[in-house]
N, C-alpha and C positions, 0 to 999 in steps of 0.2 A: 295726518290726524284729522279729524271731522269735527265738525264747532260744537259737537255733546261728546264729552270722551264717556267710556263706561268710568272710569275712575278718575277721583282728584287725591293727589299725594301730598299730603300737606306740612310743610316743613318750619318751625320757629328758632330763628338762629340770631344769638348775641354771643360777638366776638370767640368767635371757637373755628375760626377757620381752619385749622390742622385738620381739625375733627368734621367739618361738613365739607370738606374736599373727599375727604373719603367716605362720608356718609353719599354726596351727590352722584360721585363715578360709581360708585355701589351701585345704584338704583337706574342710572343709565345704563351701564353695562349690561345689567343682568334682569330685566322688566322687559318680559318680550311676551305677546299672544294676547296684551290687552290693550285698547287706547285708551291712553293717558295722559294726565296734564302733571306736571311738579309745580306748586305753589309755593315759593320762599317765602316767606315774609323774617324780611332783615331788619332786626329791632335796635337800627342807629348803630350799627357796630363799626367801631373805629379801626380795624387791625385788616385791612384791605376787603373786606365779605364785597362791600359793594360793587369794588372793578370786577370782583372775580365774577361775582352772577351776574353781573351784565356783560363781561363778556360769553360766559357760558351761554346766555342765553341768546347769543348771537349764530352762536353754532348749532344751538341746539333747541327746537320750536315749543317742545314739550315744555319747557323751562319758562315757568313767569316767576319774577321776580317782583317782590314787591320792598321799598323801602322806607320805614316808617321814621318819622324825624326825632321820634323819641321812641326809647326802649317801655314800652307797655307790657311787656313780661308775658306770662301764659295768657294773656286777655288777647292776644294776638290768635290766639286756638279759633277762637271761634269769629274772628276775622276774616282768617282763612275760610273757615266753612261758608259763608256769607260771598266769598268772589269762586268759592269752585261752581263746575257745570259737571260734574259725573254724578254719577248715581251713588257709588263707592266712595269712601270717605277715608284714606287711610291717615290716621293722625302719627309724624313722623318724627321723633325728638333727632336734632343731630349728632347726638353722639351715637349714633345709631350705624357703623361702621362699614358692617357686612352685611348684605344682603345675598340670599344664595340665586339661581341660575331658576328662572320662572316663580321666587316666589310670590309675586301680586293674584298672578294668574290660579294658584293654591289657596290664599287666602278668599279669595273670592267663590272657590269650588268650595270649599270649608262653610263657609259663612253660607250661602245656598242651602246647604246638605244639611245643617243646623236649623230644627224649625224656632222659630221665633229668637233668631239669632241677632244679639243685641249690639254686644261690644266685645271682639274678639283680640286679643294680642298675640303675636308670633312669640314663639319660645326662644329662648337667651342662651347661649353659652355661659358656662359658670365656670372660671379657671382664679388664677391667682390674685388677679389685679381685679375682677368684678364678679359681682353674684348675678349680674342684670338687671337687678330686682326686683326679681321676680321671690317668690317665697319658698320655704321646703314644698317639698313635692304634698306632704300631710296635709296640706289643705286643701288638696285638690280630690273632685272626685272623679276618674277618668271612664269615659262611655267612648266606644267603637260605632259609629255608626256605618261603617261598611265605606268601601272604594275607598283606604286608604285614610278616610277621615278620623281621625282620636280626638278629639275637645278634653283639654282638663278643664274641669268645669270648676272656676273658684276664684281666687283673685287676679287679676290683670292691671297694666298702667299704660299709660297713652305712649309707650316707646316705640311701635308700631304695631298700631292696632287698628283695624277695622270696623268700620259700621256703615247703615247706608243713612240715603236721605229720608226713607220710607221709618226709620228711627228716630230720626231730628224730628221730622213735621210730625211726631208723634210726642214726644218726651221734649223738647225744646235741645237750642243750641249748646254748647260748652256755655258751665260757668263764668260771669265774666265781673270780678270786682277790680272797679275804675279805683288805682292810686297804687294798690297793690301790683309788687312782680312776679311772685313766685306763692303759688298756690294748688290746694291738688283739682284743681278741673277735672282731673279723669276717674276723681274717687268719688268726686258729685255727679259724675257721668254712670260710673258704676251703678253708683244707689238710685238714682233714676230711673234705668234699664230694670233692676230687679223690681221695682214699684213697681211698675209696668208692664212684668211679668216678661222681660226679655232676658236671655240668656246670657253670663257672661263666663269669660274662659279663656284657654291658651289653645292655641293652633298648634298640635307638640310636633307634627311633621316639616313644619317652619322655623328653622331655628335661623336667628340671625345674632348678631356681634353688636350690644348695647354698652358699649363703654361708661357706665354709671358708677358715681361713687367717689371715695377721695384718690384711693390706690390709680387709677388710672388716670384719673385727673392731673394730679402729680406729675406723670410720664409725661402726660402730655403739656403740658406746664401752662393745667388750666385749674391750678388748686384754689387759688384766690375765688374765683367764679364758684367754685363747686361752694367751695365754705361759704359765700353768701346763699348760695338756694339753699343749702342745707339749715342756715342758721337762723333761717326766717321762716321755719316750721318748728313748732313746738316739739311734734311727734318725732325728728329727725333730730335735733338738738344734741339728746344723751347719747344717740349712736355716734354722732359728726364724732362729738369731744373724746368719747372714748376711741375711735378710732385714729384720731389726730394725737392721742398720747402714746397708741401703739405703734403707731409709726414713728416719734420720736417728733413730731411738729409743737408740739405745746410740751411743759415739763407739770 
């Protein structure tokens, strides 16, 4: 790899090892035709994250890890952006599972072929245990631009999504409120991009495996965690509780 990669993949992980074990081999496996760098930033997790990326990163060069001595929550987003060197900015939540076989190297032909392409998210699987969250398809307006490219044009979230630097040094970094941990950055990021007259939207030939939500949390017996980032959004509050009644968690 070369000391400018074309992309920085940027990763914020507190205590969810299960889940960024398979979000990291995802990305390693299967990220091939671009150089790249992976940025962890480890927000003081207790449940072994540390040994694991340091030693991952011992095998594997692409891999910085960074360890913070306290958990600063999504304000780590723009942390990250602040220590990458690519041009490409992919912002990568860990429960972010599956990644398929070249997709960095698509979202980048994507985002290219997009004029005044702002902030793009890969498309989600939606089966039993997660929606993604991504929204019905009704929101979206869908344009073909030709060679394979479809953009739904409409809402997006930071679970991996793209943008570059030529956006940042235009519209400024990820939101970032000091005290707070859980906040939507990527919906201030959103409204940004469109001030700004940049485009945002879903990459629909990208689908990857965004394990969000309570149902798969649960499996993965990271309910505790989901329920606080859920619980500390006003907007997510009435869906957390009704969802935690229907599964039988609260009575």
């Amino acid at each position: 790899m070369s000391s400018v990669p074309e992309a920085s993949i940027l990763v914020v992980t507190y205590n969810r090892l299960r889940m960024l074990k398979e979000c990291l081999t995802s990305i390693l496996t299967n990220t091939e035709g671009v150089d790249y760098e992976l940025i962890v930033w480890n927000n003081a997790s207790e449940d072994g994250t540390k040994e694991y990326l340091d030693e991952l990163a011992e095998k594997n060069s692409q891999v910085k890890p960074v360890h913070s001595e306290k958990n600063i929550g999504v304000n780590a987003v723009a942390e990250t952006v602040k220590l990458a060197k690519g041009f490409y900015l992919i912002e990568m939540d860990d429960d972010v599972l599956k990644v398929p076989k070249g997709w960095l190297k698509e979202m980048i032909r994507a985002f290219k072929k997009l004029p005044r392409a702002g902030y793009l998210g890969a498309n989600v699987v939606q089966d039993e245990y997660t929606d993604g969250a991504k929204p019905p398809l009704y929101y979206y307006q869908i344009v073909d631009y030709g060679d394979g490219v479809v953009i739904e044009h409409g809402p997006t979230g930071g679970w991996c999504t793209i943008t570059s630097r030529e956006v940042i040094n235009k519209i400024g970094n990820f939101l970032q409120i000091p005290g707070r941990i859980f906040f939507a950055e990527d919906g201030d990021f959103v409204n940004r991009c469109l001030q700004n007259g940049y485009h945002v939207g879903i990459i629909r030939n990208v689908v990857v495996y965004h394990a969000t939500g309570v149902k798969i949390n649960k499996k993965y017996g990271y309910l505790d965690i989901c329920k606080l980032k859920y619980s500390d959004d006003p907007a997510y509050k009435p869906w957390l509780e009704a969802t935690l009644k229907e599964m039988g968690e609260v009575k």
